[in-house]
C-alpha positions in Angstrom: -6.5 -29.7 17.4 -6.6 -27.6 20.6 -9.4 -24.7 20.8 -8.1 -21.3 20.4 -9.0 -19.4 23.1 -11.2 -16.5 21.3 -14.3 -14.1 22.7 -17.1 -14.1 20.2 -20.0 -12.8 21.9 -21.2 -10.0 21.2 -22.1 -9.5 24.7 -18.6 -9.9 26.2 -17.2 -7.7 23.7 -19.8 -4.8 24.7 -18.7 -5.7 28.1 -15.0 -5.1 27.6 -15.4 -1.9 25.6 -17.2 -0.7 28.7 -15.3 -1.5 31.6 -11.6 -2.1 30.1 -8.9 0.3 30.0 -7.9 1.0 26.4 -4.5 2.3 24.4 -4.3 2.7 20.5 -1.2 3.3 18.3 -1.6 4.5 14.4 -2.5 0.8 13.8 -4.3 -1.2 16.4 -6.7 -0.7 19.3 -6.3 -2.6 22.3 -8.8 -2.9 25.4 -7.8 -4.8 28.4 -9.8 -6.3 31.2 -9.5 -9.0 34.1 -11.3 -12.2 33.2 -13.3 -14.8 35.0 -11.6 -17.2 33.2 -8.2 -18.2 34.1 -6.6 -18.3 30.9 -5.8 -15.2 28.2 -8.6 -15.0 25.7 -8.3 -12.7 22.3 -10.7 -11.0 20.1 -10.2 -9.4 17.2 -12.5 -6.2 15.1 -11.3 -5.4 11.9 -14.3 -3.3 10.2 -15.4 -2.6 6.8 -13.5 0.6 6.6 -10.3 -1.3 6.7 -10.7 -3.2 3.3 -12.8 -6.3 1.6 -12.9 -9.4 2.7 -10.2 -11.2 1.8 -7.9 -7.7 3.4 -9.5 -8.0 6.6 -9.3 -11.8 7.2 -5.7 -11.3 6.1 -5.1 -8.8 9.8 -7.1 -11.1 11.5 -5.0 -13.9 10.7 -1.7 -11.8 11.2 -3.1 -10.4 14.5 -4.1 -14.1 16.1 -0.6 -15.3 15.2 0.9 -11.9 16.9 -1.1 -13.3 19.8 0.0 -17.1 19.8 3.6 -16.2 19.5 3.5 -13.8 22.6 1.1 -15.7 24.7 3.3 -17.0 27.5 4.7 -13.2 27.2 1.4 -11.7 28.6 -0.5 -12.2 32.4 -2.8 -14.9 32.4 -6.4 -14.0 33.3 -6.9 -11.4 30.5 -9.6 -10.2 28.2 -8.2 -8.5 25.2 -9.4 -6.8 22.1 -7.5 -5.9 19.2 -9.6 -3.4 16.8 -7.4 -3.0 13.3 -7.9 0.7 12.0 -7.1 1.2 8.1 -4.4 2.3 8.7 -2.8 -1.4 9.6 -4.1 -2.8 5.6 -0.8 -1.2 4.5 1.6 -2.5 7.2 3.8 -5.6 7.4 3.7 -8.8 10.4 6.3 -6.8 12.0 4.7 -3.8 12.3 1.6 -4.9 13.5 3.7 -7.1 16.1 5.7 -4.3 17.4 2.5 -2.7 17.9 0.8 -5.2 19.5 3.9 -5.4 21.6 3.9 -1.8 22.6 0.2 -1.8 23.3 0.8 -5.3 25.7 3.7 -2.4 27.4 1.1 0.3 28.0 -1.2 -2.1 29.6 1.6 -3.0 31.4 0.3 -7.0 31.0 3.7 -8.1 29.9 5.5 -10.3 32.2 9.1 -9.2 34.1 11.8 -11.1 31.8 13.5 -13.8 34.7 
């Protein structure tokens, strides 16, 4: 089983909330920046406020998938963190994915259709 390319330091994450450009809709958070490494890597924050346990493992799971299904979609080279607000434990796959997709088009990171 191939690796999924994650950030999980806590250091890198503090680093991207610092220096990337950031965008938020009524559901997700998204911070951008240019990478070291030449392939797209993801993390995700869902806090406390947005539910237990099992609710918040439930948007990270949605939100990862959202990310796999679009990956050849977005620039290579890429840090990216998605931070779930409450507001996102109500809303659907398809909601979260169009707003993942509208944050990818104000970061303009998507890549020109051929």
């Amino acid at each position: 089983m191939k690796k999924f390319p994650s950030i999980k330091k806590n250091s890198e994450f503090q680093k991207i909330y610092r220096s990337g450009t950031s965008y938020a809709t009524r559901l997700l958070v998204m911070y951008v920046r240019q990478s070291e490494y030449p392939i797209t890597r993801i993390g995700i924050s869902v806090s406390k406020k947005v539910g237990n346990s099992v609710v918040r493992h439930c948007i990270t799971r949605r939100i990862r998938e959202i990310f796999r299904l679009h990956r050849s979609e977005t620039e290579s080279g890429l840090d990216i963190i998605v931070v779930a607000r409450p507001a996102a434990k109500e809303s659907d796959f398809k909601k979260l994915e169009s707003a993942y997709l509208h944050l990818c088009g104000l970061h303009n990171i998507r890549k020109e259709p051929k």
